[in-house]
C-alpha positions in Angstrom: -12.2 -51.2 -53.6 -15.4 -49.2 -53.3 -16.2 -51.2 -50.2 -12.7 -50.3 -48.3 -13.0 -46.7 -49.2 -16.5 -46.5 -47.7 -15.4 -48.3 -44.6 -12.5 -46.5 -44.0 -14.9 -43.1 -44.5 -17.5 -44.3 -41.9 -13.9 -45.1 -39.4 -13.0 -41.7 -40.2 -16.4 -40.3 -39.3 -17.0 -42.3 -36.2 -13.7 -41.0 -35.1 -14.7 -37.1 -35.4 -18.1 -37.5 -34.2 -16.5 -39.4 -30.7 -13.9 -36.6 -30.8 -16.9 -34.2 -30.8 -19.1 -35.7 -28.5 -16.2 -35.8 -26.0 -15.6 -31.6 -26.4 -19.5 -30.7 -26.1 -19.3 -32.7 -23.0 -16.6 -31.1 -21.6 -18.1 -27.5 -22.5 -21.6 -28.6 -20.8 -20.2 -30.3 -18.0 -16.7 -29.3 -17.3 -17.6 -29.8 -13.4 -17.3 -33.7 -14.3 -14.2 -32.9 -16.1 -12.5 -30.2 -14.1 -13.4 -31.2 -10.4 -13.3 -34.5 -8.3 -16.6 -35.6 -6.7 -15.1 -34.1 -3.2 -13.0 -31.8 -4.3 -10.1 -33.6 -2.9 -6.2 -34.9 -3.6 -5.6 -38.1 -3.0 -4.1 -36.9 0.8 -7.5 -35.5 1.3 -7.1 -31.9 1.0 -8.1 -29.4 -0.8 -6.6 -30.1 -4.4 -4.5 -26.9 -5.7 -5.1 -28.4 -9.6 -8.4 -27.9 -9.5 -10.1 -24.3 -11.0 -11.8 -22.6 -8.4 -15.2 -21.7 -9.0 -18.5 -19.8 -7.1 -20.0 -23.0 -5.2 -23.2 -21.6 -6.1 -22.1 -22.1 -9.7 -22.5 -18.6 -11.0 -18.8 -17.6 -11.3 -17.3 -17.8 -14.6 -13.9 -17.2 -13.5 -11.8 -19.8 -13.4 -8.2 -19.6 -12.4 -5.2 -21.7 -11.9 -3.0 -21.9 -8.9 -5.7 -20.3 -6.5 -6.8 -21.3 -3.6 -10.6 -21.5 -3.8 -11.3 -20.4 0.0 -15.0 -21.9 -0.3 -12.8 -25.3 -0.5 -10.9 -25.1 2.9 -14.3 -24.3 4.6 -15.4 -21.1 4.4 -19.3 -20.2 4.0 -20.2 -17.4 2.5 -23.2 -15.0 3.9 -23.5 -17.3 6.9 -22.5 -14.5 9.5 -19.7 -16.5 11.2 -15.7 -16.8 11.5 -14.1 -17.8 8.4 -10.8 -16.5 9.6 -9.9 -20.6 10.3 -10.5 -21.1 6.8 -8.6 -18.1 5.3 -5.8 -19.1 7.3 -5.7 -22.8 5.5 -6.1 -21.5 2.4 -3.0 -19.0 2.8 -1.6 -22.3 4.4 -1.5 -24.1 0.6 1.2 -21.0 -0.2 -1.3 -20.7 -3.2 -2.7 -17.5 -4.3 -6.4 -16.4 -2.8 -9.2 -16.8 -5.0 -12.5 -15.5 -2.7 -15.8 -16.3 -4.4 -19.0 -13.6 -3.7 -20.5 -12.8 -0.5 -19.5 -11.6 2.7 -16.6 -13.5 5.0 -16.2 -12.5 8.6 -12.5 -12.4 9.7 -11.2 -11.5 13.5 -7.4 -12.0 12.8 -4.7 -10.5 10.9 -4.6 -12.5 7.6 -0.8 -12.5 6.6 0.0 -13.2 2.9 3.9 -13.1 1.3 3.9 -13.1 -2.5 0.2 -14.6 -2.6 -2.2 -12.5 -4.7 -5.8 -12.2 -4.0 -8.3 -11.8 -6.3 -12.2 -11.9 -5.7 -15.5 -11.8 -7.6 -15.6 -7.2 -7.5 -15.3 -5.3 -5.0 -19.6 -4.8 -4.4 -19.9 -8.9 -4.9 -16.6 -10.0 -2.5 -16.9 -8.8 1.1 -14.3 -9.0 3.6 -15.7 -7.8 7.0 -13.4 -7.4 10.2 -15.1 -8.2 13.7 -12.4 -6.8 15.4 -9.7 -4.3 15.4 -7.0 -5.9 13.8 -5.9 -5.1 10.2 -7.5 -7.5 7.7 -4.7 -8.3 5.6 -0.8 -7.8 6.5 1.2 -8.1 2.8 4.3 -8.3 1.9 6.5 -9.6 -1.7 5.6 -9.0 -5.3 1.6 -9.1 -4.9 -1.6 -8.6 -7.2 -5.0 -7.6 -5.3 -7.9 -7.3 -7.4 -11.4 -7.1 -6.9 -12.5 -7.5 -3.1 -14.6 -4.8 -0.9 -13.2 -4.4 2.4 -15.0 -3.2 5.6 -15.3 -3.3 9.7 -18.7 -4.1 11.5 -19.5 -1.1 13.4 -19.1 -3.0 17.1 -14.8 -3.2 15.7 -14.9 0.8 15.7 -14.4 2.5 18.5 -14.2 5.9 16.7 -10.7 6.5 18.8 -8.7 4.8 15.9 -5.3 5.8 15.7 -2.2 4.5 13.5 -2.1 0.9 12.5 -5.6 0.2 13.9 -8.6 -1.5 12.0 -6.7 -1.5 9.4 -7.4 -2.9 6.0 -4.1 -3.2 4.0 -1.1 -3.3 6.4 1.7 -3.4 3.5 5.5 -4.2 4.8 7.7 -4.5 2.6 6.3 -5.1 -0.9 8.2 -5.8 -3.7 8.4 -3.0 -6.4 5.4 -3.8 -9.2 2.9 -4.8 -7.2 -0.3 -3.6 -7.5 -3.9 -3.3 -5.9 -6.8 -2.5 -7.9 -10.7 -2.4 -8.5 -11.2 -2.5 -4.5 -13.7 -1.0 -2.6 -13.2 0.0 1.5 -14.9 1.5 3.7 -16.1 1.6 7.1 -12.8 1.4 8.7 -9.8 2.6 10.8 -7.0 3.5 7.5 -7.6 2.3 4.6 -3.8 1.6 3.7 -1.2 1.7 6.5 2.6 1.1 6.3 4.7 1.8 9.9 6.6 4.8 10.1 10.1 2.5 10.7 9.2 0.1 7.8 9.6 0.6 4.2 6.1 -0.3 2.8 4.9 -0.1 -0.7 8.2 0.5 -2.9 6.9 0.9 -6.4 3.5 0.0 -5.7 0.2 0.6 -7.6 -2.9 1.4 -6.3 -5.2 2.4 -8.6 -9.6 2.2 -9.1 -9.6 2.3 -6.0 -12.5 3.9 -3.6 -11.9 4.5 0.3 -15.1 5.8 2.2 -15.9 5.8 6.3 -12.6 5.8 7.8 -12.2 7.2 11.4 -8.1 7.8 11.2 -6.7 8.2 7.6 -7.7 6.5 4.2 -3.7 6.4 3.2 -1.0 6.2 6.0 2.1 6.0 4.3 4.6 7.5 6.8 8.0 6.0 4.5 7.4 5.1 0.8 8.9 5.0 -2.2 7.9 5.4 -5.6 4.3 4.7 -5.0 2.0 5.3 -7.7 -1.6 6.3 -7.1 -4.1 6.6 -10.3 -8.0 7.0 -10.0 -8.0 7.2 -6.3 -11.7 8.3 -4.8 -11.7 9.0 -1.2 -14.8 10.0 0.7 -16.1 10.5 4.3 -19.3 11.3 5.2 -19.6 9.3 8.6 -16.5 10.3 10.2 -14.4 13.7 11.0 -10.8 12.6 10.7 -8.0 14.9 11.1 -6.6 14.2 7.8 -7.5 11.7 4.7 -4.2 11.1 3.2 -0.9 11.0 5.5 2.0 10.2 2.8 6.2 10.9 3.1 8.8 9.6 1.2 8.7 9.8 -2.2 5.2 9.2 -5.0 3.3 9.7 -7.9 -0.7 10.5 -7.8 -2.3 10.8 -11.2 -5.5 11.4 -9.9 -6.8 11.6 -6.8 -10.4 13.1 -6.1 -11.3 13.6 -2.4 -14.9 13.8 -1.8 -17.5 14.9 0.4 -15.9 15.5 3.7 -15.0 17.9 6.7 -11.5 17.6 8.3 -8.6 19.8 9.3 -6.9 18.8 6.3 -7.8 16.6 3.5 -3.6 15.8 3.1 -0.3 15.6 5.4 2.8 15.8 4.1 6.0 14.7 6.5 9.3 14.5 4.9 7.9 13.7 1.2 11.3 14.6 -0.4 9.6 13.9 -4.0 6.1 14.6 -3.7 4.4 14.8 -7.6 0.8 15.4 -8.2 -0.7 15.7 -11.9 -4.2 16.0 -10.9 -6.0 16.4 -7.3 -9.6 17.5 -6.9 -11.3 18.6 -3.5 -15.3 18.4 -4.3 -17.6 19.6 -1.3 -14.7 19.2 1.5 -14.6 21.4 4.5 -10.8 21.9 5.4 -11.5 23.7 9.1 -7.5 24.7 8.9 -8.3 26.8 5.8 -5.6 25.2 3.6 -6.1 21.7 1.6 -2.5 20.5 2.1 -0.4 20.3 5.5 3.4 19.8 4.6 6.4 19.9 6.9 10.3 19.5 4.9 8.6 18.6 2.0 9.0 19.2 -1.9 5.6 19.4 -3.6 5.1 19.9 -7.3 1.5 19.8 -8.4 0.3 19.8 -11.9 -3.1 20.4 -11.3 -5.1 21.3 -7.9 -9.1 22.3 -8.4 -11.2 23.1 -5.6 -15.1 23.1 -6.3 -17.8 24.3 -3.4 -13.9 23.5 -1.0 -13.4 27.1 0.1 -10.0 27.9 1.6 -7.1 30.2 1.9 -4.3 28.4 1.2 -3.4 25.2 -0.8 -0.3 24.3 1.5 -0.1 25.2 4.8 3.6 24.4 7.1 6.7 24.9 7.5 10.0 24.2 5.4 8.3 23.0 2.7 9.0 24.3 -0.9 7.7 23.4 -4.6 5.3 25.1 -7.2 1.7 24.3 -8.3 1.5 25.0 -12.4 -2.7 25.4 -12.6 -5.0 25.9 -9.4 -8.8 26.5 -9.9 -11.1 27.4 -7.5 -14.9 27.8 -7.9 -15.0 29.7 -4.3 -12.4 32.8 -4.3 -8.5 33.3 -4.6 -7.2 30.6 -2.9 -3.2 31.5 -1.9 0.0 29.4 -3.2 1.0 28.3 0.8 1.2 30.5 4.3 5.0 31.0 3.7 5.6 31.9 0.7 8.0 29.6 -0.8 5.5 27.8 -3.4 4.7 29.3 -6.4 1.3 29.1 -8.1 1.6 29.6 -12.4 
């Protein structure tokens, strides 16, 4: 009796440690586990089951129903076109995971309900050769930790509306949201066309836009747009205006850094314009007034101006609203030329 109690003990053990041996192994070497030798479906493409991971192995992130674009042939770093590549990946209707380094692109990359996440926004690089936008979006999408930019030969300096773009959004579904990205270097940072509606109930927040020759938001028609820890800079360029918004948003926060331009914001038929914080640090508005708005309704919160001398905050015409608390390090600075928005 002793004897079958003992054997069934050692069964019972044999069978953990097995169970074990097979975890560790799976935790040490989950590439045996996780990916085929080729990284390949049985059809010979690019298997969308697999986890996508930094080929250089580095990567923890590991996510499902991405499109690894290091699978459909793009190389990292190498200074050539991996626009090809991109465009199979979107191809697979799979979401975009984009591994660290830098990818050249020379087309428009469209994406419809795909969402794109890479390694942070210093580590991923997306750099356009030519003027194009980079990405055109549309549908409910999620963007998330990519850097953006144009090689200096794409510039012309001359940029106007819709050109070098970064983010071309047309119609996006309300709750989307693009975050923890980095642009700079480019023609307008986010665009949507006047005649389209473009980011309904979008998020953009942590994001920075430096280096832009036309506008870092262009956002002739929205709707319920949210903006939250927004930083926008310029110390290459001498645009006429950073931020070009109508229609109807929300900024939280928006700081606008470190630049000269006739004004920092343009308002055109913003019907619902609400601002709870914006900061102008070290900006040079040459029209003497911080905000440009024509038939709009402004209310702002908060507006704080530090070494941003001016006269007025809003300068236009048919434009109404209040501002409940300005500060200014650099004089009185005046409600709006016309006298039709208050300042608490």
């Amino acid at each position: 009796m002793k004897g079958k109690k003992l054997l069934t003990a050692m069964g019972v053990y044999m069978a953990l440690l097995t169970v074990a041996s097979l975890v560790v192994s799976i935790v040490i070497f989950p590439k045996i586990w996780l990916f085929e030798k080729d990284a390949t479906d049985p059809n010979g493409k690019p298997s969308q089951a697999l986890l996508p991971t930094d080929i250089a192995g580095t990567d923890a992130d590991k996510l499902n129903g991405f499109a690894n674009v290091t699978l459909y042939g793009a190389v990292p770093d190498d200074g050539k076109d991996d626009t090809a590549a991109f465009q199979k990946a979107i191809g697979s209707n799979a979401s975009l995971y984009i591994p660290k380094g830098v990818y050249e692109i020379s087309d428009t990359l469209v994406l419809t309900g795909q969402n794109i996440k890479g390694s942070g926004p210093t580590l991923t690089v997306i750099k356009g050769t030519a003027s194009k936008s980079l990405f055109k979006l549309s549908g409910r999408v999620l963007v998330e930790g990519v850097g953006l930019c144009y090689d200096d030969k794409a510039l012309t300096q001359k940029e106007t509306a819709g050109q070098a773009t970064a983010f071309h959004l047309e119609a996006l579904l309300s709750s989307s949201v693009i975050k923890n990205v980095h642009i700079s270097n480019v023609g307008t940072g986010f665009y949507s066309p006047a005649d389209k509606e473009g980011a309904a109930f979008t998020t953009i927040e942590g994001v920075k836009i430096s280096d832009f020759t036309y506008s870092a938001v262009d956002f002739a028609k929205t709707t319920g747009t949210y903006f939250r820890a927004v930083e926008v800079e310029n110390k290459a360029y001498k645009p006429e205006s950073a931020l070009r918004l109508g229609g109807s948003f929300t900024i939280e926060s928006i700081t606008v850094n470190d630049m000269e331009c006739a004004y920092p914001i343009t308002l055109t038929n913003a019907y619902s314009a609400v601002a709870k914080a914006i900061t102008f640090l070290n900006v040079t508005a040459t029209q003497k007034a911080f905000i440009q708005s024509a038939n709009s309704t402004l209310v702002c919160q908060s507006l704080s101006a530090v070494s941003s001398p001016a006269d007025y905050w809003v300068s236009g015409t048919g434009s109404k609203g209040r501002i409940v608390s300005a500060f200014s390090d650099s004089g009185v600075i005046k409600g709006d030329s016309e006298g039709k928005i208050t300042v608490s």
